[in-house]
C-alpha positions as CSV (number, residue, x, y, z in Angstrom):
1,X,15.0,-2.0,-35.1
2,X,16.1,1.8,-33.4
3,X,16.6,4.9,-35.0
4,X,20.0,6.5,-34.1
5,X,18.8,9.2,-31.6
6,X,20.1,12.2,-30.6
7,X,23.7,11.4,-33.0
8,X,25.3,14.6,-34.2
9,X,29.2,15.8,-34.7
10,X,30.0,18.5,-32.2
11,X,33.3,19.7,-34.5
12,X,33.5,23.0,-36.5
13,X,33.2,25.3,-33.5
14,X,35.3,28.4,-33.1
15,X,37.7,27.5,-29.9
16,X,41.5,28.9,-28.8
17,X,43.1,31.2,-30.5
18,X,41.5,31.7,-33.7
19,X,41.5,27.8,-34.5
20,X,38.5,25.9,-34.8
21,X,37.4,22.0,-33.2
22,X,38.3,19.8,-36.5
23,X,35.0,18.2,-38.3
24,X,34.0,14.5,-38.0
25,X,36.1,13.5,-35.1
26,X,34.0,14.0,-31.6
27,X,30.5,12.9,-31.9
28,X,27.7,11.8,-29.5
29,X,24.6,9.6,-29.3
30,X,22.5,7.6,-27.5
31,X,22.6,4.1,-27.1
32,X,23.7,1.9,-30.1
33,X,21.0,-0.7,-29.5
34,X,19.1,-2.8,-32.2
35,X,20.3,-0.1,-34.6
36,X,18.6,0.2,-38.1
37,X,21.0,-0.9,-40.9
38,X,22.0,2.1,-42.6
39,X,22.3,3.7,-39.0
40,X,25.4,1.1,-38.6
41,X,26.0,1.2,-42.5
42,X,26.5,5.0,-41.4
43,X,28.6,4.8,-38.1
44,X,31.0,1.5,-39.9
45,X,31.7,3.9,-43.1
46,X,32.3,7.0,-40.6
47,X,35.7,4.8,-39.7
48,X,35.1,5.1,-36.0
49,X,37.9,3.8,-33.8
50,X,36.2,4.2,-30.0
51,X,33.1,3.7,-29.1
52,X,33.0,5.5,-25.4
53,X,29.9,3.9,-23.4
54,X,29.0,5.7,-20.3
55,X,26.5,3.0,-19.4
56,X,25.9,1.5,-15.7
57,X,26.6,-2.8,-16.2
58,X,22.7,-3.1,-15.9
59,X,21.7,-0.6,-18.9
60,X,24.3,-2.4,-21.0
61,X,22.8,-6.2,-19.9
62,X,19.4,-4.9,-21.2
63,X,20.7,-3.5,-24.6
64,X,23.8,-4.3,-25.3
65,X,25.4,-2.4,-27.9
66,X,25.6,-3.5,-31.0
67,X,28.7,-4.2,-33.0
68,X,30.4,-1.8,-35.6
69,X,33.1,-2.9,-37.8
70,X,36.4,-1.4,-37.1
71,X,35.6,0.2,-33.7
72,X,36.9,-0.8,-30.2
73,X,34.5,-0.9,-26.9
74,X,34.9,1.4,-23.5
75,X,32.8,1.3,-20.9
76,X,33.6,4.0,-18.3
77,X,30.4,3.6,-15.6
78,X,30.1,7.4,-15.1
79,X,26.9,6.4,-12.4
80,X,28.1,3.0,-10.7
81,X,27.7,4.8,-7.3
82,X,24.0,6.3,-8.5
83,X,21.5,5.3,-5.9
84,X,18.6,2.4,-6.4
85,X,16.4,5.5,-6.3
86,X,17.7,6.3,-10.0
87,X,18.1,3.0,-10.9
88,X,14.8,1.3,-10.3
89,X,13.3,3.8,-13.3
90,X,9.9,2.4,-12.7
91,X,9.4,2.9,-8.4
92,X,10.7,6.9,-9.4
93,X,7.9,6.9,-12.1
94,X,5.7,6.0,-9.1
95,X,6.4,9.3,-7.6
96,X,7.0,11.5,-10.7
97,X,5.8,14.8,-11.1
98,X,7.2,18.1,-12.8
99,X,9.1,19.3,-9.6
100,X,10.0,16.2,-8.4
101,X,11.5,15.2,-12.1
102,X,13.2,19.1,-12.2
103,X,14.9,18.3,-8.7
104,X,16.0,14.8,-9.2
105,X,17.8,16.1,-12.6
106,X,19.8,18.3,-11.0
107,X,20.7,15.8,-8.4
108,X,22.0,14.3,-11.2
109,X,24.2,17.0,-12.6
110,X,25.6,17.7,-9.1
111,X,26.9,14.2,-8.9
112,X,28.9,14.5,-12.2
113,X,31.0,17.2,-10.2
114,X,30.5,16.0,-6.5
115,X,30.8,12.0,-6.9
116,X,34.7,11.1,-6.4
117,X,33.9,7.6,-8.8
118,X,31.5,9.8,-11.4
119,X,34.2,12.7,-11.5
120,X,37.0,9.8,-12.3
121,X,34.7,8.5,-15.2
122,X,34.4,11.6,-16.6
123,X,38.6,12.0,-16.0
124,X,38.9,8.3,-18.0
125,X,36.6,9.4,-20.5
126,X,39.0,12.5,-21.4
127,X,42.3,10.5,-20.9
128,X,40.3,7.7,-23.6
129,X,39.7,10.9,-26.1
130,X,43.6,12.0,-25.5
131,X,44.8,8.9,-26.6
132,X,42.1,7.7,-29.2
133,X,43.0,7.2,-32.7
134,X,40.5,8.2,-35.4
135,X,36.7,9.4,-35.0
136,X,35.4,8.7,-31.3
137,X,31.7,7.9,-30.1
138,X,30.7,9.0,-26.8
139,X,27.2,7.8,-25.4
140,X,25.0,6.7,-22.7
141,X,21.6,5.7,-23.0
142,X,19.9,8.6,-24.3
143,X,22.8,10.7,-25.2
144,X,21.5,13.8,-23.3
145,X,23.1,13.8,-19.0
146,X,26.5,12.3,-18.8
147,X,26.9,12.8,-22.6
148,X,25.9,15.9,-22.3
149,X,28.1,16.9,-19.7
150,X,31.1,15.1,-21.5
151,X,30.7,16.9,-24.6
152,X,30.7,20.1,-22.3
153,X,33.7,18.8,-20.7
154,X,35.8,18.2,-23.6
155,X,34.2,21.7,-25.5
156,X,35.4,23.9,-22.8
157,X,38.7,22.2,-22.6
158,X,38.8,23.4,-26.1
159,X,37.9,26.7,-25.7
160,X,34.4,26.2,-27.5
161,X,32.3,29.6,-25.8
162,X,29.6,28.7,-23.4
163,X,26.5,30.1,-26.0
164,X,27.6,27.2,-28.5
165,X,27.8,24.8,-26.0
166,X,24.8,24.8,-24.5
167,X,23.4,25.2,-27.6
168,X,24.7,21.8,-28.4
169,X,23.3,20.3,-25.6
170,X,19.8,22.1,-26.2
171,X,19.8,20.4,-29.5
172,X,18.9,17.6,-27.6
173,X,15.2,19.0,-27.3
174,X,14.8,18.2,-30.7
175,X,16.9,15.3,-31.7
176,X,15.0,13.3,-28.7
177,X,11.5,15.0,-29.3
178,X,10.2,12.4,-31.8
179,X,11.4,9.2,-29.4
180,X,10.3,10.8,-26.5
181,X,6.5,11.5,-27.5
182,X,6.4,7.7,-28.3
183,X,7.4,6.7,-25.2
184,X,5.7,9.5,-23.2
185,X,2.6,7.6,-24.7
186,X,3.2,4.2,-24.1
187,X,3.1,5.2,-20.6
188,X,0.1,6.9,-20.8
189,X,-1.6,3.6,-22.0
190,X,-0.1,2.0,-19.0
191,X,-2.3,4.0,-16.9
192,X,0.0,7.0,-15.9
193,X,-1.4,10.9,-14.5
194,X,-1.3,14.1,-16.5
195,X,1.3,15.0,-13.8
196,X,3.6,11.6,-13.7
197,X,3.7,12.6,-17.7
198,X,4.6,16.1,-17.6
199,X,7.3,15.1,-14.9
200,X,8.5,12.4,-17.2
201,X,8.7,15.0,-20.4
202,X,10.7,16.7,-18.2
203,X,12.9,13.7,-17.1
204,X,13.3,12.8,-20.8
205,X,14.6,15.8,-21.9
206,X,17.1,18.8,-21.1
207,X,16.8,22.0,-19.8
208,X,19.7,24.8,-19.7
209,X,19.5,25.3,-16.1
210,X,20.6,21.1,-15.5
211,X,23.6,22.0,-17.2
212,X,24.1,25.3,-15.8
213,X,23.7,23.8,-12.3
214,X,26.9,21.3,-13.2
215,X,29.2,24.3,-14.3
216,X,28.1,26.5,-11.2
217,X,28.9,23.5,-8.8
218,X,32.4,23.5,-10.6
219,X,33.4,27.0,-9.7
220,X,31.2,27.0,-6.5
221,X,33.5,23.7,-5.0
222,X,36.6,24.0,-7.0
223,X,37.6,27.7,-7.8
224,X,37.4,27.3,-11.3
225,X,37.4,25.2,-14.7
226,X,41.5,24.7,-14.6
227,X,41.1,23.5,-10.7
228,X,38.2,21.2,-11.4
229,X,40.7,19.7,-14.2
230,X,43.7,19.5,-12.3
231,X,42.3,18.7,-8.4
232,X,39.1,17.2,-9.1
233,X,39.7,14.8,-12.4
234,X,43.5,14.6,-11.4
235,X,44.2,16.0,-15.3
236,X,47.8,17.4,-15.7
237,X,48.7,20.3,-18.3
238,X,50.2,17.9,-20.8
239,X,47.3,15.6,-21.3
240,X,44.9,19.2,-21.4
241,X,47.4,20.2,-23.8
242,X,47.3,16.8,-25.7
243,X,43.5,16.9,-26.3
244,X,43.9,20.5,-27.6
245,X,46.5,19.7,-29.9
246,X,44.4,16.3,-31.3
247,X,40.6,17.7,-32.0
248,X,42.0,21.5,-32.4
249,X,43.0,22.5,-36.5
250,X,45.9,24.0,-36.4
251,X,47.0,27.9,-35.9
252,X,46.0,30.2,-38.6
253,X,49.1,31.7,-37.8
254,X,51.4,28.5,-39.0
């Protein structure tokens, strides 16, 4: 059986106008695979309504999901137009090595912005948190890149400052840091280099800059944030609005 990895809440930030991002409704993971018991007792008592999987078809054949009570499935393939070079995880071990993992991450984080099919995932995912009703999980397989850059997504939308954000996503560092030495080790037993291990701690993990990279690309190609929404993820005001008005407590002022 799996630990949940990388699972936290990303509500109780300070967004717009003085309100904050209401508690216990957004939260993100890895994948939900094999889970310990308590781990589901914990996600099936949280009253989750969506579970949002940002899986490829072939990460979900390998571990499906498991069930939780009360919670309905979405897949939205943020990577179905990823290359076989990302896919076939163990030919890019072959050629692993710090820089080569540091460069194929931010290949990565550019397609979230610059792939027409990854850039309408991440529009579905937001139009699926716009209409969800209750608690939502978001995911992928290790809950750190296009989760990651979904809970980005939806934090700026909110008006969530850019030093809790990426604070958020550094969190990662840690919540993965357990998982990741176990499995930086197995591969050592298989045989791997010092370097093909240091380029696969990097590949595991997160670094500010992969993030940053993503954000830059936005206002480099689009203009802005409020372009990116509107020309790039086809988003109009009213659903922007929407989400704002759902996972936002309301004004002080009311």
């Amino acid at each position: 059986m799996n630990k949940l990895v990388n699972f936290r809440c990303i509500g109780g930030a300070a967004a717009l106008d003085g309100r904050r991002v209401k508690k216990g409704l957004l939260l993100r993971s890895g994948q939900l695979y094999k889970l310990l018991e308590e781990d589901a007792t914990r996600l099936k008592d949280h009253g989750i309504g969506i579970i949002i999987d940002l899986r490829t078809a072939p990460e979900i054949a390998g571990a499906p999901n498991d069930e939780i009570a009360g919670a309905r499935y979405v897949n939205i393939d943020i990577m179905a137009n990823v290359t076989e070079r990302f896919l076939n995880r163990n030919e890019w071990i072959k050629a692993l090595n710090p820089e080569q993992a540091v460069d194929g991450m931010l290949l990565v984080y550019k397609a979230f912005t610059a792939d027409a099919v990854a850039r309408r995932g991440f529009a579905d995912f937001l139009r699926t948190l716009a209409d969800a009703e209750g608690p939502v999980l978001f995911h992928c397989y290790a809950g750190k890149d296009r989760t990651g850059f979904a809970a980005a997504l939806i934090l700026k939308i909110l008006g969530v400052s850019w030093e809790y954000t990426l604070k958020d996503y550094l969190l990662t560092i840690e919540e993965r840091r357990e998982y990741n030495s176990k499995y930086i080790e197995e591969y050592r037993k298989k045989g791997l280099s010092e370097e093909q291990l240091a380029g696969l701690e990097i590949a595991y993990s997160v670094q500010a800059d992969f993030l940053e990279s993503a954000f830059e690309a936005i206002d480099r190609d689009f203009g802005d944030f409020d372009n990116f929404l509107t020309e790039g993820l086809g988003l109009d005001e009213a659903l922007i609005q929407k989400l704002r008005e759902k996972y936002l407590e309301p004004s002080p002022e009311l």
